[in-house]
PDB file of N, CA, C, O and CB in Angstrom:
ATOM      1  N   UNK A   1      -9.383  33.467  -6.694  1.00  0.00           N
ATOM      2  CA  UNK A   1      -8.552  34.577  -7.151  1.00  0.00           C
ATOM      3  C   UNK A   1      -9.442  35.815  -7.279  1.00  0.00           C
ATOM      4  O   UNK A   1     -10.570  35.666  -7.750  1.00  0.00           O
ATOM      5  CB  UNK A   1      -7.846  34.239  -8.517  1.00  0.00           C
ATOM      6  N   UNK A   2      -9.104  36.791  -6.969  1.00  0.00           N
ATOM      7  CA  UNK A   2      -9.799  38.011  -6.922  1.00  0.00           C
ATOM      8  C   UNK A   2      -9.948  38.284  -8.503  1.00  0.00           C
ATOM      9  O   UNK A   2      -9.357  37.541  -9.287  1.00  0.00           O
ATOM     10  CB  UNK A   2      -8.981  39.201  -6.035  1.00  0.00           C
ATOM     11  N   UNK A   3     -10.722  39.327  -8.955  1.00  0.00           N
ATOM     12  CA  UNK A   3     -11.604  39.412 -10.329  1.00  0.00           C
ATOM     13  C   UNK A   3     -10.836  40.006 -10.881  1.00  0.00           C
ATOM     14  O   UNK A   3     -10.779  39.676 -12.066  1.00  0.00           O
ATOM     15  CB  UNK A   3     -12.968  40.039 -10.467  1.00  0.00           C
ATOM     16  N   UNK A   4      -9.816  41.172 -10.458  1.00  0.00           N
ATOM     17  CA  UNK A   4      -9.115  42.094 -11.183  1.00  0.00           C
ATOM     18  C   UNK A   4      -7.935  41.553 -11.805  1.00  0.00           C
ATOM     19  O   UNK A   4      -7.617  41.800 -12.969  1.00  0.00           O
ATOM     20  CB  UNK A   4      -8.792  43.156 -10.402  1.00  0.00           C
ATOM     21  N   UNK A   5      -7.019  40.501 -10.691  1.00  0.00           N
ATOM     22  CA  UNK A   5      -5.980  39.673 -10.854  1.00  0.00           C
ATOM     23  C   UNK A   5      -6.613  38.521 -11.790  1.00  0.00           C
ATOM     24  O   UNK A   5      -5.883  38.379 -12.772  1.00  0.00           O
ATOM     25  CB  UNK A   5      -5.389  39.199  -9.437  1.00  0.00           C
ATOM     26  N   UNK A   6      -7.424  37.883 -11.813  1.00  0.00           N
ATOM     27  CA  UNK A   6      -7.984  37.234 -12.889  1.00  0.00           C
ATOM     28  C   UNK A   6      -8.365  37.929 -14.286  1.00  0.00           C
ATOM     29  O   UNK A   6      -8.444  37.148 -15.233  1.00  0.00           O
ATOM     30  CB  UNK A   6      -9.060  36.707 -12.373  1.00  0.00           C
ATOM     31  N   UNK A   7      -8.608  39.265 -14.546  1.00  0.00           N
ATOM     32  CA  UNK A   7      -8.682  39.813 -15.782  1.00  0.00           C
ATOM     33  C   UNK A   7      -7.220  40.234 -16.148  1.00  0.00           C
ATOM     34  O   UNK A   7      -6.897  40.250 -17.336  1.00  0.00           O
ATOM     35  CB  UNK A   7      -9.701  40.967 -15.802  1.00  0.00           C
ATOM     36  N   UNK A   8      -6.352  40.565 -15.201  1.00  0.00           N
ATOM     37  CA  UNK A   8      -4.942  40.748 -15.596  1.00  0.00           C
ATOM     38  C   UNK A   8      -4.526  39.564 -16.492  1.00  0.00           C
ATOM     39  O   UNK A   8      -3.990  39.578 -17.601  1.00  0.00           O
ATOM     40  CB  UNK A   8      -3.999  40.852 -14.318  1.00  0.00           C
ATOM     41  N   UNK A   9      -4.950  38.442 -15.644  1.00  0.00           N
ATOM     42  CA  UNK A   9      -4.234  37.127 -16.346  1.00  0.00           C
ATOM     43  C   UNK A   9      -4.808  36.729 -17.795  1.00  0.00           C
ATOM     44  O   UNK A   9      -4.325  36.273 -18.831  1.00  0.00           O
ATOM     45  CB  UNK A   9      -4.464  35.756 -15.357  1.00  0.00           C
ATOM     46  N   UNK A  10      -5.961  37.092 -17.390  1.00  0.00           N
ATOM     47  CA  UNK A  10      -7.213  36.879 -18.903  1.00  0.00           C
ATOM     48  C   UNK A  10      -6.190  37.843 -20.188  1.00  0.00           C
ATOM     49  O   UNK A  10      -5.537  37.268 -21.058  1.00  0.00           O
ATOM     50  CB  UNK A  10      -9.486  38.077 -18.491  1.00  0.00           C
ATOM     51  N   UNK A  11      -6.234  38.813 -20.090  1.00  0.00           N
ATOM     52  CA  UNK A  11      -5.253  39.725 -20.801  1.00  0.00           C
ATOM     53  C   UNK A  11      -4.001  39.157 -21.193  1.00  0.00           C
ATOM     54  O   UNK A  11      -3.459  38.940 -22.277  1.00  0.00           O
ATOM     55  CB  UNK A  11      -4.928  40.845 -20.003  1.00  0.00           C
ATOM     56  N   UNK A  12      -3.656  38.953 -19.819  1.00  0.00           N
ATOM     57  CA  UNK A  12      -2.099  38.493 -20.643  1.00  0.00           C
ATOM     58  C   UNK A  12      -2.115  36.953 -21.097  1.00  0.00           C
ATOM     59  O   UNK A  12      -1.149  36.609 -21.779  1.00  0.00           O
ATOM     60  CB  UNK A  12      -0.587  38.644 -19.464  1.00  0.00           C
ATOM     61  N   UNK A  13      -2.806  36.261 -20.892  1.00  0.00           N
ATOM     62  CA  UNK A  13      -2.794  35.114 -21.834  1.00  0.00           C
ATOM     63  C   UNK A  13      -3.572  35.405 -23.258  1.00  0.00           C
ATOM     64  O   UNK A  13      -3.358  34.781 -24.298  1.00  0.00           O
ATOM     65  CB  UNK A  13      -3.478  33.867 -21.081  1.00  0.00           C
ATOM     66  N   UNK A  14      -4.686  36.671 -23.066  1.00  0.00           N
ATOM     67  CA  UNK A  14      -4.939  37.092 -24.937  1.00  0.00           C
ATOM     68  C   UNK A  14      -3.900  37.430 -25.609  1.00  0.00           C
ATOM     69  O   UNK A  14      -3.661  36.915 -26.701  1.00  0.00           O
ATOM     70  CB  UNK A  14      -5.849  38.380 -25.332  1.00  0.00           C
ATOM     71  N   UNK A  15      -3.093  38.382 -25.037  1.00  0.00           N
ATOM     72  CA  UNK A  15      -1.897  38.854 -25.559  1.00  0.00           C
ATOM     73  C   UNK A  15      -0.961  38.016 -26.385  1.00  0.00           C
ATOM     74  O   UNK A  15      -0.739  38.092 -27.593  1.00  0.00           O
ATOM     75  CB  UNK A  15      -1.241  39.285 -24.567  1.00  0.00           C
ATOM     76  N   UNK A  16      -0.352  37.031 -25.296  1.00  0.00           N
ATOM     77  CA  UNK A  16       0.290  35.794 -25.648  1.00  0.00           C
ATOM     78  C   UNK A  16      -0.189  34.867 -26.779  1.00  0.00           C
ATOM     79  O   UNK A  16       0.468  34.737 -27.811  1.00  0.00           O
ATOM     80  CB  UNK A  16       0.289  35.072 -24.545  1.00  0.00           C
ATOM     81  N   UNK A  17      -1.325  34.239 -26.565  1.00  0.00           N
ATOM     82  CA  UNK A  17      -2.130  33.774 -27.663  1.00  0.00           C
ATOM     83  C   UNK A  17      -2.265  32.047 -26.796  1.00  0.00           C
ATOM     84  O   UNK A  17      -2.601  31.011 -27.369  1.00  0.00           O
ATOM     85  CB  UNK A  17      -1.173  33.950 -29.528  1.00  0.00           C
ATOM     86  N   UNK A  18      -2.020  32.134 -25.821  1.00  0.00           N
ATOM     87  CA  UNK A  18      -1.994  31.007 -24.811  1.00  0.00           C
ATOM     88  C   UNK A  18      -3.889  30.571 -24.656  1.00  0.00           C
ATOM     89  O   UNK A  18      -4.281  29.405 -24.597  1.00  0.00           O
ATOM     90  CB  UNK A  18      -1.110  31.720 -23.068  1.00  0.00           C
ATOM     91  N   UNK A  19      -4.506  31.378 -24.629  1.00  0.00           N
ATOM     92  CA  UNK A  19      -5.827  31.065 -24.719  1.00  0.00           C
ATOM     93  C   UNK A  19      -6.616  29.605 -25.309  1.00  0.00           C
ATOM     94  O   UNK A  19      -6.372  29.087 -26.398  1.00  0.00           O
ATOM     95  CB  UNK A  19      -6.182  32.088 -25.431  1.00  0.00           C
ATOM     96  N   UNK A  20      -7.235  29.294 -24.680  1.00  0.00           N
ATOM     97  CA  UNK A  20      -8.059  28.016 -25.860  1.00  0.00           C
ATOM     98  C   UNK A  20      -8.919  28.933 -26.519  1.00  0.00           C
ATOM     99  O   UNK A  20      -9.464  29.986 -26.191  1.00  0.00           O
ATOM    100  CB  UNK A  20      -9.185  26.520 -25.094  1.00  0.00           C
ATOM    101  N   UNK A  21      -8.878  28.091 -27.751  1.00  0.00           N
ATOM    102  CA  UNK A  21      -9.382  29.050 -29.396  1.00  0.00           C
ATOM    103  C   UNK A  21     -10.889  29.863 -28.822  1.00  0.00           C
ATOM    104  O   UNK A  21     -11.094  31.055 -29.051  1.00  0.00           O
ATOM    105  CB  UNK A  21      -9.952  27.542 -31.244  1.00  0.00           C
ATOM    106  N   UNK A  22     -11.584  29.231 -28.273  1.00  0.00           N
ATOM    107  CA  UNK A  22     -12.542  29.600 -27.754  1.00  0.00           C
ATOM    108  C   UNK A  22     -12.971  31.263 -26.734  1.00  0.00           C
ATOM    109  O   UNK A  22     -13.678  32.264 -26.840  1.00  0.00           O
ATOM    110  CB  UNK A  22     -12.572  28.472 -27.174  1.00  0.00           C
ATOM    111  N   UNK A  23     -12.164  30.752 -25.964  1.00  0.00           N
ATOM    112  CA  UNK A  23     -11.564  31.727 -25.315  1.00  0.00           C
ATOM    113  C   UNK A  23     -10.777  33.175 -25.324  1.00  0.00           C
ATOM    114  O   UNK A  23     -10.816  34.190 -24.629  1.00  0.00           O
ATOM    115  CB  UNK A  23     -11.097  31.198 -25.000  1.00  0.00           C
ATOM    116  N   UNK A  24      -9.938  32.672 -26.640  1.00  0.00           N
ATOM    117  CA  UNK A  24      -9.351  33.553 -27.606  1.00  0.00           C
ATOM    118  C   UNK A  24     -10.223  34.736 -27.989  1.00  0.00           C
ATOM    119  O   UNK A  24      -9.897  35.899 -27.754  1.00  0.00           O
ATOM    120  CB  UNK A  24      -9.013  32.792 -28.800  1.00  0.00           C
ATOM    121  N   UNK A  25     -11.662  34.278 -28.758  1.00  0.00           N
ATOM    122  CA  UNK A  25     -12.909  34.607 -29.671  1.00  0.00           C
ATOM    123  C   UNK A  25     -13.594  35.591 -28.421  1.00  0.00           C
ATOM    124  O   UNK A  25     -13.662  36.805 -28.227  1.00  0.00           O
ATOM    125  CB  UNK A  25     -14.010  32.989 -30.282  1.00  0.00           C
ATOM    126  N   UNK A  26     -14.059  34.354 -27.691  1.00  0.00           N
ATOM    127  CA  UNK A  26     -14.846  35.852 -26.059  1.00  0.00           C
ATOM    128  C   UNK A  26     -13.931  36.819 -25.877  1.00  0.00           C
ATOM    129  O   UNK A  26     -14.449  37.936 -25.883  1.00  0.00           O
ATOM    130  CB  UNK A  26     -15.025  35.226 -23.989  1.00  0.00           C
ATOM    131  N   UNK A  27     -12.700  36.815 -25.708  1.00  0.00           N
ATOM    132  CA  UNK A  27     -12.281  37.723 -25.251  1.00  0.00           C
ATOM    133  C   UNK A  27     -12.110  38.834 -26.437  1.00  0.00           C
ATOM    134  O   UNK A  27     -12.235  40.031 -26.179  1.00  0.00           O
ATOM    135  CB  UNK A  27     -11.212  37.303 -24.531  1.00  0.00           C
ATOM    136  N   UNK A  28     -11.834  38.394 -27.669  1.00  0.00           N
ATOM    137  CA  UNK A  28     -11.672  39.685 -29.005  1.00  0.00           C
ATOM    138  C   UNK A  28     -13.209  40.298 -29.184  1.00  0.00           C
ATOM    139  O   UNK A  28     -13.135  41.479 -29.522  1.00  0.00           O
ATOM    140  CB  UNK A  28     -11.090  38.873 -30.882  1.00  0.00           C
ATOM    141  N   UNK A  29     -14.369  39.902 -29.074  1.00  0.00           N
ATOM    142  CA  UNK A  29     -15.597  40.145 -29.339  1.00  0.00           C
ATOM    143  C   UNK A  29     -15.486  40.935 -28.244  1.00  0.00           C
ATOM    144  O   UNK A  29     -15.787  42.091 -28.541  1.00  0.00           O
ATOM    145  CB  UNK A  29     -16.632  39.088 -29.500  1.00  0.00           C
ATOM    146  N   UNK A  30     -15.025  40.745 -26.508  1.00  0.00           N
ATOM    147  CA  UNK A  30     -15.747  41.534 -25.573  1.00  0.00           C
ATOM    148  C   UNK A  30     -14.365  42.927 -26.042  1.00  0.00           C
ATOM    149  O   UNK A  30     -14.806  44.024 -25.702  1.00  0.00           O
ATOM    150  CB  UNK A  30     -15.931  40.674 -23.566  1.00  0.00           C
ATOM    151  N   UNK A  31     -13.245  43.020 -26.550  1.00  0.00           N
ATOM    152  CA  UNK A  31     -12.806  44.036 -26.993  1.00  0.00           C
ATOM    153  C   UNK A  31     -13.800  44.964 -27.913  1.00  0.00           C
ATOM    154  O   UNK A  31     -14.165  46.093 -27.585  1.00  0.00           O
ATOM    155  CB  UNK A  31     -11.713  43.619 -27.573  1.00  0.00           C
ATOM    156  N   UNK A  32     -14.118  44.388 -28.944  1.00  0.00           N
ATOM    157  CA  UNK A  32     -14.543  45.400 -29.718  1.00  0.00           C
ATOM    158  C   UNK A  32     -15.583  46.301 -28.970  1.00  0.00           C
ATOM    159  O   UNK A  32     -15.559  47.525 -29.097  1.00  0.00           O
ATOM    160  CB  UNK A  32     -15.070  44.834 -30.952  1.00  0.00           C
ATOM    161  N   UNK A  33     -16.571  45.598 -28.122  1.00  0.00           N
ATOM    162  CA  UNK A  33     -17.312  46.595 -27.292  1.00  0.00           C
ATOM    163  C   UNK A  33     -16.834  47.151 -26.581  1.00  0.00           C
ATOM    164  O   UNK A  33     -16.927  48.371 -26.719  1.00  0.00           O
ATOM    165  CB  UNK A  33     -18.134  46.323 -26.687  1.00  0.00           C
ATOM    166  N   UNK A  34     -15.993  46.594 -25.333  1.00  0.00           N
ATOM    167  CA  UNK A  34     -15.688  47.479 -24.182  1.00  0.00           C
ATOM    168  C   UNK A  34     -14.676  47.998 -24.372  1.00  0.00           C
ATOM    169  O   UNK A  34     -13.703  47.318 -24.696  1.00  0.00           O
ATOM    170  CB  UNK A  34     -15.617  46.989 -22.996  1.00  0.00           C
ATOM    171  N   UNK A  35     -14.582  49.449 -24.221  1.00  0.00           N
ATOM    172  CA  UNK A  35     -13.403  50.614 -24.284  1.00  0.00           C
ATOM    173  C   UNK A  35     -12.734  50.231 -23.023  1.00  0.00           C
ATOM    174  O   UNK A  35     -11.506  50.205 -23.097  1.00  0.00           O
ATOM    175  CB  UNK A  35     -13.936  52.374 -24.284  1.00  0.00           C
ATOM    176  N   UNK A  36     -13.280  49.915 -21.836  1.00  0.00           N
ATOM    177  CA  UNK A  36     -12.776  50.084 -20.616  1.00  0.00           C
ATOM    178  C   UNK A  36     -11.203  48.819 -20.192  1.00  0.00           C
ATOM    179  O   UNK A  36     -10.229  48.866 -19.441  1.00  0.00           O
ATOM    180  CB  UNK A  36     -14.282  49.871 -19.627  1.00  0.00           C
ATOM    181  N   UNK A  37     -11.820  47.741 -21.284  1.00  0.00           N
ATOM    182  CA  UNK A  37     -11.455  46.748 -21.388  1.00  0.00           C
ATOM    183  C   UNK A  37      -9.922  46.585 -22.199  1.00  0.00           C
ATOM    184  O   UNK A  37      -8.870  46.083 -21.802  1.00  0.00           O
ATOM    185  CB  UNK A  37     -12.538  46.193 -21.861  1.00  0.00           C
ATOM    186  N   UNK A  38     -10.276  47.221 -23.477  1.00  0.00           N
ATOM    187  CA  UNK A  38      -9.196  47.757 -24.249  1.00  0.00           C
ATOM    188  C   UNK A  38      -8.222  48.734 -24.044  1.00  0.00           C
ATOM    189  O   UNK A  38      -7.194  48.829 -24.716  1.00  0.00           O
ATOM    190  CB  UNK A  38      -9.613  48.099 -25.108  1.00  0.00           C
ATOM    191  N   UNK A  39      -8.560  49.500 -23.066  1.00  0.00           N
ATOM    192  CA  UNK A  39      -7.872  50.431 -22.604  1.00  0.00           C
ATOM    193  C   UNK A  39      -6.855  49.975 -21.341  1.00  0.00           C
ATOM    194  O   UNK A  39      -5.846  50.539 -20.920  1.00  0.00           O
ATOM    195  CB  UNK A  39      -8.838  51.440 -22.290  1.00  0.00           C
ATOM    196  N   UNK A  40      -7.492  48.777 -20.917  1.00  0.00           N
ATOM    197  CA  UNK A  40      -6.557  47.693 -19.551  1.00  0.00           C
ATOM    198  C   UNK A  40      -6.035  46.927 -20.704  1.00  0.00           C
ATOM    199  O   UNK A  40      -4.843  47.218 -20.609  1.00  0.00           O
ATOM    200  CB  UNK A  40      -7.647  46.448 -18.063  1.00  0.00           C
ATOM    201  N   UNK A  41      -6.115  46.218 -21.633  1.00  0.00           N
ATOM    202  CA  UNK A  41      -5.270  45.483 -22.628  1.00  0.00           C
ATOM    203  C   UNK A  41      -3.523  46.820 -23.061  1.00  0.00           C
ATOM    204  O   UNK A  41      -2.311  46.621 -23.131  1.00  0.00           O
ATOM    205  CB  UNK A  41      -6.695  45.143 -24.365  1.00  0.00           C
ATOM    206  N   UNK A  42      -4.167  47.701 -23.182  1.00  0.00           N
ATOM    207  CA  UNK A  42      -3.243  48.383 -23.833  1.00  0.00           C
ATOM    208  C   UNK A  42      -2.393  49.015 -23.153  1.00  0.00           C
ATOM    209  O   UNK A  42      -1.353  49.303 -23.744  1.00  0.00           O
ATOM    210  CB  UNK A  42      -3.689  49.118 -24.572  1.00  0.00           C
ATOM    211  N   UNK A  43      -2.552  49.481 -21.568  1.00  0.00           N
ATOM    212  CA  UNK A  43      -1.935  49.216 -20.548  1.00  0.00           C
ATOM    213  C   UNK A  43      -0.648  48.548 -20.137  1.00  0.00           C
ATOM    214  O   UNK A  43       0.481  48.867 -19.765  1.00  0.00           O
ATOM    215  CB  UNK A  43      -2.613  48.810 -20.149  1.00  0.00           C
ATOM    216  N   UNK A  44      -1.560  47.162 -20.452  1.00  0.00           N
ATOM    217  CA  UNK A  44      -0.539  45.954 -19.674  1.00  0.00           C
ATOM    218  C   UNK A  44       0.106  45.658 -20.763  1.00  0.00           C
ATOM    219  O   UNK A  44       1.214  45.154 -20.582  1.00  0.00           O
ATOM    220  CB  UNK A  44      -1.209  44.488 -18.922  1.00  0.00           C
ATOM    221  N   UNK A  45      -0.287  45.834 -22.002  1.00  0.00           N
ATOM    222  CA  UNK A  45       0.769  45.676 -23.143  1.00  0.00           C
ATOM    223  C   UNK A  45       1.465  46.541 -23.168  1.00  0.00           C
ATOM    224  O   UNK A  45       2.561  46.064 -23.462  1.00  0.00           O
ATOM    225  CB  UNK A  45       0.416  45.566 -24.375  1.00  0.00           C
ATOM    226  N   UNK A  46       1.598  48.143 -22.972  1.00  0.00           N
ATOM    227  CA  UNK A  46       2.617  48.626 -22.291  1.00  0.00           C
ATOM    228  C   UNK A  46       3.523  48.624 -21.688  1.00  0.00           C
ATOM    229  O   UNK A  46       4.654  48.807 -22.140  1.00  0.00           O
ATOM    230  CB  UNK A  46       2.534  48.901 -21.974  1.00  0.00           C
ATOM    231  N   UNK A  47       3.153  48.349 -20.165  1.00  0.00           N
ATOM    232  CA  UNK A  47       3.430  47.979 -19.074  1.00  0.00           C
ATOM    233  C   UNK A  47       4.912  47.285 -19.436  1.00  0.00           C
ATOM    234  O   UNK A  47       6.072  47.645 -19.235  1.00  0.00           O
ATOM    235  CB  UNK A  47       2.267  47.142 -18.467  1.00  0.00           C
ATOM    236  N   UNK A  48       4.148  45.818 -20.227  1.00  0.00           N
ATOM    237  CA  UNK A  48       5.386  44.569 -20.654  1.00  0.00           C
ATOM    238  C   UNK A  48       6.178  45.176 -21.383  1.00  0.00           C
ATOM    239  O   UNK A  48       7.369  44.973 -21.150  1.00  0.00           O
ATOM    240  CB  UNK A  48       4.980  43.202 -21.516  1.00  0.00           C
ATOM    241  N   UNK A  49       5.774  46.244 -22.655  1.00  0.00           N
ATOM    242  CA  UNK A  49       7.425  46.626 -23.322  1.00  0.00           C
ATOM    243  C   UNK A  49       8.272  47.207 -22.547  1.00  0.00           C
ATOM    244  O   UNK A  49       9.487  47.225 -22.745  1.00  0.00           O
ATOM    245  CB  UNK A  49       7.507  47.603 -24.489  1.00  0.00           C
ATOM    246  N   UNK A  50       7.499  47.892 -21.305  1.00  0.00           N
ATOM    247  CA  UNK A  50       8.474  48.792 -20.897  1.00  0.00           C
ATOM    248  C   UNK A  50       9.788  47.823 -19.937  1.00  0.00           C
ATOM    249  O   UNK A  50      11.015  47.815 -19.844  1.00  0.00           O
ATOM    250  CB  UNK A  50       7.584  50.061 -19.946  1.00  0.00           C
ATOM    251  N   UNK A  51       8.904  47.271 -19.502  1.00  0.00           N
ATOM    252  CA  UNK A  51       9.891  46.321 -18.627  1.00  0.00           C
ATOM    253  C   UNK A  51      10.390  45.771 -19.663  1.00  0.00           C
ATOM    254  O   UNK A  51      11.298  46.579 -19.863  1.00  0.00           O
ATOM    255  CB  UNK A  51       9.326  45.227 -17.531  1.00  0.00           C
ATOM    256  N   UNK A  52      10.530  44.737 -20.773  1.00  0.00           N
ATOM    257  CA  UNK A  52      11.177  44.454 -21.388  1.00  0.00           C
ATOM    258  C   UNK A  52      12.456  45.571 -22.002  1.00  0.00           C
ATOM    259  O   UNK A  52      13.506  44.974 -22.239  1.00  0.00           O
ATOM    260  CB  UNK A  52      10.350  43.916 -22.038  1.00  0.00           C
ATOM    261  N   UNK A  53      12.481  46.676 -22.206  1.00  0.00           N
ATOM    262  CA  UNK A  53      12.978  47.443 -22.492  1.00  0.00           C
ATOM    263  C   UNK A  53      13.818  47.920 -21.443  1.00  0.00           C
ATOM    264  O   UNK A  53      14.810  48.601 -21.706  1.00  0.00           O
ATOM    265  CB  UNK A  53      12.257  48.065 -22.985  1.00  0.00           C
ATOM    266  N   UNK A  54      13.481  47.598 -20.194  1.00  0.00           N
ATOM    267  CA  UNK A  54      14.078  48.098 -18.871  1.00  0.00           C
ATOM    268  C   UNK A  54      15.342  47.079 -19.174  1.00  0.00           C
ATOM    269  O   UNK A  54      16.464  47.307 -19.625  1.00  0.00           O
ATOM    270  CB  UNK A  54      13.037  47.855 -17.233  1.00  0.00           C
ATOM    271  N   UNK A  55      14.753  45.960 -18.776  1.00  0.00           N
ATOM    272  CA  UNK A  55      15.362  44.356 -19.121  1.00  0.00           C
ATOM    273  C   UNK A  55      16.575  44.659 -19.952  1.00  0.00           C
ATOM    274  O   UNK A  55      17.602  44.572 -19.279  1.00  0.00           O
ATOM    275  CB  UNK A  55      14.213  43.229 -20.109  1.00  0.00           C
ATOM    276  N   UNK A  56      16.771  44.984 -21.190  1.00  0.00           N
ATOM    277  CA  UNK A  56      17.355  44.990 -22.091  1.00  0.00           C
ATOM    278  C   UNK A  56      18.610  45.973 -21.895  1.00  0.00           C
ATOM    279  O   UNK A  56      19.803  45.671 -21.929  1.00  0.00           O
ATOM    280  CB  UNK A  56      16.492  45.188 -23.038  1.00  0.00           C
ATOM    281  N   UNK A  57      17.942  47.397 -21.653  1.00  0.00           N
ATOM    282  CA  UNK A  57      19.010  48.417 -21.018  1.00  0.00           C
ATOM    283  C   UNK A  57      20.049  47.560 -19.675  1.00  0.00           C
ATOM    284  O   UNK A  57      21.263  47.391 -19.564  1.00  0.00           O
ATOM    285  CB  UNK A  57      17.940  49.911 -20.233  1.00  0.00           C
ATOM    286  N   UNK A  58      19.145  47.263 -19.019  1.00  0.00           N
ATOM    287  CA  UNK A  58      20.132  46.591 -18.071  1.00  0.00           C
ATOM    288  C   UNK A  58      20.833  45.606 -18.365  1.00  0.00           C
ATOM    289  O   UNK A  58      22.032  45.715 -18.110  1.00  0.00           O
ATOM    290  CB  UNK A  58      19.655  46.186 -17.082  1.00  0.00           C
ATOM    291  N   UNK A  59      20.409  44.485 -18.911  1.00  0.00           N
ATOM    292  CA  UNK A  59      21.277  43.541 -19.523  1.00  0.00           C
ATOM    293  C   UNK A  59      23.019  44.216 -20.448  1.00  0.00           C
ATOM    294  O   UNK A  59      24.172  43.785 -20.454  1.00  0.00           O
ATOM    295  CB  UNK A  59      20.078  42.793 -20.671  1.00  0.00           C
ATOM    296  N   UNK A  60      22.316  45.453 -21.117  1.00  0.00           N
ATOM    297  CA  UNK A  60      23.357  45.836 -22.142  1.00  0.00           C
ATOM    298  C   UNK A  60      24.344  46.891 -21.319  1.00  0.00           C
ATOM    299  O   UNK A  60      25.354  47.320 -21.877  1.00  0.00           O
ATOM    300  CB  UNK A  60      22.602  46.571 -23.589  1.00  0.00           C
ATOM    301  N   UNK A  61      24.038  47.241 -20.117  1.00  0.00           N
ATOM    302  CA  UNK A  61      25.040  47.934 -18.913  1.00  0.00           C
ATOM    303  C   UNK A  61      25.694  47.179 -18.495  1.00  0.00           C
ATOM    304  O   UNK A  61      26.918  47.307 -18.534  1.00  0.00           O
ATOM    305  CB  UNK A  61      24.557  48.521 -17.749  1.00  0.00           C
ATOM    306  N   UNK A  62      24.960  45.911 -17.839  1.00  0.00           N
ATOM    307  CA  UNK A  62      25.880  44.630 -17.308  1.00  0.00           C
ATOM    308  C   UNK A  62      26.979  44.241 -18.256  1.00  0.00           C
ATOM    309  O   UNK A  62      28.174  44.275 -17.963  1.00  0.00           O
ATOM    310  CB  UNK A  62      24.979  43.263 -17.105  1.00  0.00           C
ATOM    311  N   UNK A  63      26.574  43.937 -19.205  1.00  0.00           N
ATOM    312  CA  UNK A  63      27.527  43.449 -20.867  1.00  0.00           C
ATOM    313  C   UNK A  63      28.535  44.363 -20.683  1.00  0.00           C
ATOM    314  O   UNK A  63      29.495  43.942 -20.038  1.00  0.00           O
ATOM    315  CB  UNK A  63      26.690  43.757 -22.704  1.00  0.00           C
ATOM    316  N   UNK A  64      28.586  45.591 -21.104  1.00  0.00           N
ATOM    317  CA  UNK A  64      29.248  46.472 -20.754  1.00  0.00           C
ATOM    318  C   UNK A  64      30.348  46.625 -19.826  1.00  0.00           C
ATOM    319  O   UNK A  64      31.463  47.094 -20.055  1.00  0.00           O
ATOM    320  CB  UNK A  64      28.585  47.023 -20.551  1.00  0.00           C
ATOM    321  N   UNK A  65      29.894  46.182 -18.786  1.00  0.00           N
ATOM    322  CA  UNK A  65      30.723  46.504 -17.643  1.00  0.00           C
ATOM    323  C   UNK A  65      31.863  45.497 -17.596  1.00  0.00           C
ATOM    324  O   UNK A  65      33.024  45.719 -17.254  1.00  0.00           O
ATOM    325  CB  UNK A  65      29.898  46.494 -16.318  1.00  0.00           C
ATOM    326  N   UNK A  66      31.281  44.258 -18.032  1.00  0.00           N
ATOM    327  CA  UNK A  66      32.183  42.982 -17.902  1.00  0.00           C
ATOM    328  C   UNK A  66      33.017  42.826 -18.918  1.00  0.00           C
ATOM    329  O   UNK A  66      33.974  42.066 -18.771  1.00  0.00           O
ATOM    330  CB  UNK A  66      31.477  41.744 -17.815  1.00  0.00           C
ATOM    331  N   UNK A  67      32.805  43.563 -20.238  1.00  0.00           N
ATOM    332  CA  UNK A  67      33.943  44.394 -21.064  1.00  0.00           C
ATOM    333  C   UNK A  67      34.715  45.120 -20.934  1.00  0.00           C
ATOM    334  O   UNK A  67      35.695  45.030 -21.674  1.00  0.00           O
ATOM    335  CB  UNK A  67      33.760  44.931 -21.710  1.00  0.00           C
ATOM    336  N   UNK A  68      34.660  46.121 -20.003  1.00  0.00           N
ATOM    337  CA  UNK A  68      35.564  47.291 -19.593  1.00  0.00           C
ATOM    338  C   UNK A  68      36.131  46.361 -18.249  1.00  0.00           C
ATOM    339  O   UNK A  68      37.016  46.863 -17.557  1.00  0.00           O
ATOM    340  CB  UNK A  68      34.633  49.030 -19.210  1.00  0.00           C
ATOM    341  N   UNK A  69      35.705  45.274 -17.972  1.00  0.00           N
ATOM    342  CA  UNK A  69      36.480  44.794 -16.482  1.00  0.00           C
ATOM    343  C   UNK A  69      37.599  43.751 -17.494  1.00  0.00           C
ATOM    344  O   UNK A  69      38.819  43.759 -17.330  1.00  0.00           O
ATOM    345  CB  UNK A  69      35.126  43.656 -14.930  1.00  0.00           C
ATOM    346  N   UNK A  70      37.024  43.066 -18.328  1.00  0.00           N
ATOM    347  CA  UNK A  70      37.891  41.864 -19.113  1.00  0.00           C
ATOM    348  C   UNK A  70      38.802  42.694 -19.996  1.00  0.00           C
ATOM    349  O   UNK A  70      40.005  42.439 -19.941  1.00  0.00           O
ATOM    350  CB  UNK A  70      36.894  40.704 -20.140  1.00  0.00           C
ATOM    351  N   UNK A  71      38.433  43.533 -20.699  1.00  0.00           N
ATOM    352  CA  UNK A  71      39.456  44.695 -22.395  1.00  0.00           C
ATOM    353  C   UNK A  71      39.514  45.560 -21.797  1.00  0.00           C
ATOM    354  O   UNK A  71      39.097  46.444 -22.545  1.00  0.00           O
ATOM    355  CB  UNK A  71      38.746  45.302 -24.158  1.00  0.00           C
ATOM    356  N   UNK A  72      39.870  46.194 -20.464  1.00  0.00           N
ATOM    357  CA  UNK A  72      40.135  47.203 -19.497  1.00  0.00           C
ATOM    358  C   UNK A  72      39.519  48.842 -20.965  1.00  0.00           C
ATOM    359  O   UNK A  72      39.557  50.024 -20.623  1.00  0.00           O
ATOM    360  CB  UNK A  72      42.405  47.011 -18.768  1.00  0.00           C
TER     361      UNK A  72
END
């Protein structure tokens, strides 16, 4: 797996908390030093609300619609 797509995943399993405990620990220690690092964490934690939030709007249009098609 290429290095970048492997730190994506590294991230989003810190995020999650999916990590082994171990793993968990390297990765919060290499936060506190690297800015560069924290700044791709905070990103992709972004990234996910927004789509989740995308997610949600759309879900609640769909809902919507199938209300105004069923209670005219």
């Amino acid at each position: 797996m290429r290095p970048l797509l492997e730190e994506v995943h590294l991230l989003e399993a810190y995020a999650e908390g999916t990590l082994p405990e171990e793993q968990q620990l390297d990765v919060a220690v290499r936060l506190l030093w690297d800015r560069d690092l924290q700044q791709k964490l905070a990103g992709q934690q972004l990234a996910y609300r927004a789509l989740r939030l995308f997610g949600r709007r759309q879900l609640r249009a769909e809902l919507e619609a199938i209300h105004v098609r069923l209670f005219g």
